[in-house]
N, C-alpha and C positions, 0 to 999 in steps of 0.2 A: 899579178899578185895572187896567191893562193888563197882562197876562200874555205874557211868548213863551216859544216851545220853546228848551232848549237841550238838547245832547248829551253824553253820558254814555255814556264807553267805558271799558269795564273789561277789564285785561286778564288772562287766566287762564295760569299755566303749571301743567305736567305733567310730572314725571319720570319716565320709565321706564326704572327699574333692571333689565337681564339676569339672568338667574340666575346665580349663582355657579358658575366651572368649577373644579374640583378640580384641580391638579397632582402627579400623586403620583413623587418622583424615588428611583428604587430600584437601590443597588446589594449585588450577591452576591460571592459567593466560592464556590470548594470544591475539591474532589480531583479530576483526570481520570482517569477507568478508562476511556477507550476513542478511539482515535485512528484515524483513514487519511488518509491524504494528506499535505502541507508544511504538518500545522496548526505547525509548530515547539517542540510541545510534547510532553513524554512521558506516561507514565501514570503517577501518583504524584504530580505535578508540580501546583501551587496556580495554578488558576486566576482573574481576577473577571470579574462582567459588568457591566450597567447598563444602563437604561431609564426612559426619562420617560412617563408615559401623563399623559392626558386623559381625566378622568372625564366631559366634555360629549359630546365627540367621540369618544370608544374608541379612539381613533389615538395612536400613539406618536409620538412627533419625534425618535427615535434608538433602536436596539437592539445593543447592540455584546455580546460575547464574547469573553474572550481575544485582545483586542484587532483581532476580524474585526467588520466592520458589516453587519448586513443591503440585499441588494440594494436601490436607489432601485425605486419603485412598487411598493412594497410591501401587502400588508394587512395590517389588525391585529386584532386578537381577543385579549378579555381575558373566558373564561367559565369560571364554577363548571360542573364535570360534573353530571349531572341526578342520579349517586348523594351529593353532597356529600363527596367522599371526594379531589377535589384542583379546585385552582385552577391555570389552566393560561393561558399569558401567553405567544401566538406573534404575530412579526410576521414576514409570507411572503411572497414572489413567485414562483407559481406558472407555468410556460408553458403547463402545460393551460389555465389561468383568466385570464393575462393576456397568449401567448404570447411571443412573443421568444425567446431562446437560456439563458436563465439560469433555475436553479433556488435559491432562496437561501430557509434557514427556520432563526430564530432563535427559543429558546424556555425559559422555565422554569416548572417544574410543581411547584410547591408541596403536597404531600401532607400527608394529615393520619395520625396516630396510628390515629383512630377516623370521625367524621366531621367536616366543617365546619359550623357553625351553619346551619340553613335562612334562620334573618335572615340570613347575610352574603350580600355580592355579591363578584366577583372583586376591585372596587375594595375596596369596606371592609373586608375581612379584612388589605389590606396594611396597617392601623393599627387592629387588632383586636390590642391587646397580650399580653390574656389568652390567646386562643388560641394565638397565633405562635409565646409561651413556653411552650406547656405541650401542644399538641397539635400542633405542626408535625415530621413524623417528617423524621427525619435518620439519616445512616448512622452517627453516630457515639450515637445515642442507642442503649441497650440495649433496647428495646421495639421498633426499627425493626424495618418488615417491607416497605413500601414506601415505599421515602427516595426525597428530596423530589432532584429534580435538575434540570441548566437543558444544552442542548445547540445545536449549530449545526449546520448540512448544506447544501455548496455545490455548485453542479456544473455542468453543459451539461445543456442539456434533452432529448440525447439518452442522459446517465445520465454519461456519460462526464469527465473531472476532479474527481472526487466529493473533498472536502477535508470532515471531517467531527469534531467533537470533542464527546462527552461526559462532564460529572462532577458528583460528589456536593455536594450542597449542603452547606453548613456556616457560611457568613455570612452576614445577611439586615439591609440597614438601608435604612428608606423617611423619605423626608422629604415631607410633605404640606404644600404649598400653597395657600391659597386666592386665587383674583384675582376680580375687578372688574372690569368694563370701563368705561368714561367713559357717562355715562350720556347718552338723548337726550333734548332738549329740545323740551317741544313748548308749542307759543304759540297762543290762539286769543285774540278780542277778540268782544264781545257789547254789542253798541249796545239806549240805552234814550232813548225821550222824555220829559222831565217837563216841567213847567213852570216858571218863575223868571221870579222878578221883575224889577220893572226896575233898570238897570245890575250888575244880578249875570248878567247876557248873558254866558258867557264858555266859552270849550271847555273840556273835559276833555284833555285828551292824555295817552294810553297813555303810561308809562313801559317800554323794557323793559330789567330789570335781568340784566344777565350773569348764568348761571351755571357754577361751576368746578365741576366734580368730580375729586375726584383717584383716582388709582389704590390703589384698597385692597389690601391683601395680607397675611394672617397665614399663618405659618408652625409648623407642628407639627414634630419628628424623632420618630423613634424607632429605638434601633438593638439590636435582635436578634439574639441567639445569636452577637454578637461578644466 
């Protein structure tokens, strides 16, 4: 019996999922003890802030205070001190480090009672519940000794229109996000020879079938010391 080749294409797909980026969006409150400039606030007076970080990137996409934003080209840093004793959440733009004429540094520094776990990082401790309630020091707490505060500092970078407001922490609520991104697709195809019989001659053709992925995103809150 007569035998010929036919082709045999098979086609292989691959997803490759990203890692998952965290969203953590956090907003404060608290007391001002300490003012200069046209912050338009006094001292006594209830301030809030808010800030979005990015646990992939470390970058914030907004840093606001008392309604002042941090200068555009900014940096961000979000690190545990190496005694574990606060977590500290500045975004800066520096004229030594990035010159231009502006000095702008927003920030709040979360202290502890005693210390912060060695497991936390600056991100996970903002949804470390146990902790937040029971060893995050505040001014209004009777054990405080060093209360947890968040402050801003704006100015010319030769020192000069210094606008600057500091206060007491006293409300803490973070809402965790997790995203997804679409994920990529990848296609290869892998040719084989066999043999077949006669009038079973016939191609194979690759099919290739769409793939959708959609945008995932689960949502944690938690709201502290409000």
């Amino acid at each position: 019996m007569k035998h010929t080749l036919s082709f045999l294409a098979i086609g292989a797909l691959a997803v490759v999922l990203p890692a998952q980026a965290t969203m953590y969006s956090v907003n404060f409150a608290g007391t001002v003890y300490q003012t200069v400039g046209a912050t338009g606030e006094a001292v006594g007076s209830t301030v809030t802030g808010h800030f979005d970080l990015n646990s992939t990137s470390g970058s914030y996409s907004d840093f606001t205070i008392a309604g002042q934003s941090v200068a555009p080209g900014y940096q961000s840093s979000a690190v545990m001190v190496p005694a574990f004793t606060d977590a500290i959440y500045t975004a800066q733009l520096s004229p030594v480090s990035a010159g231009g004429t502006s000095n702008s540094s927003f920030s709040l520094d979360l202290s502890s009672l005693t210390f912060w776990p060695s497991g936390d990082t600056a991100f996970t401790l903002l949804t470390d519940t146990t902790q937040l309630t029971t060893n995050l020091d505040t001014v209004t707490n009777p054990a405080s000794v060093f209360p947890s505060t968040f402050d801003y500092y704006t100015a010319n970078a030769n020192g000069t229109n210094i606008v600057s407001l500091a206060a007491n922490l006293t409300s803490l609520a973070v809402t965790r996000t997790k995203h997804r991104r679409a994920a990529h697709l990848l296609v290869g195809r892998r040719w084989f020879l066999r043999p077949s019989p006669p009038c079973l001659v016939c191609p194979h053709v690759p099919i290739r079938m769409p793939l959708a992925v959609q945008f995932l995103s689960t949502a944690a809150a938690f709201d502290l010391l409000a």
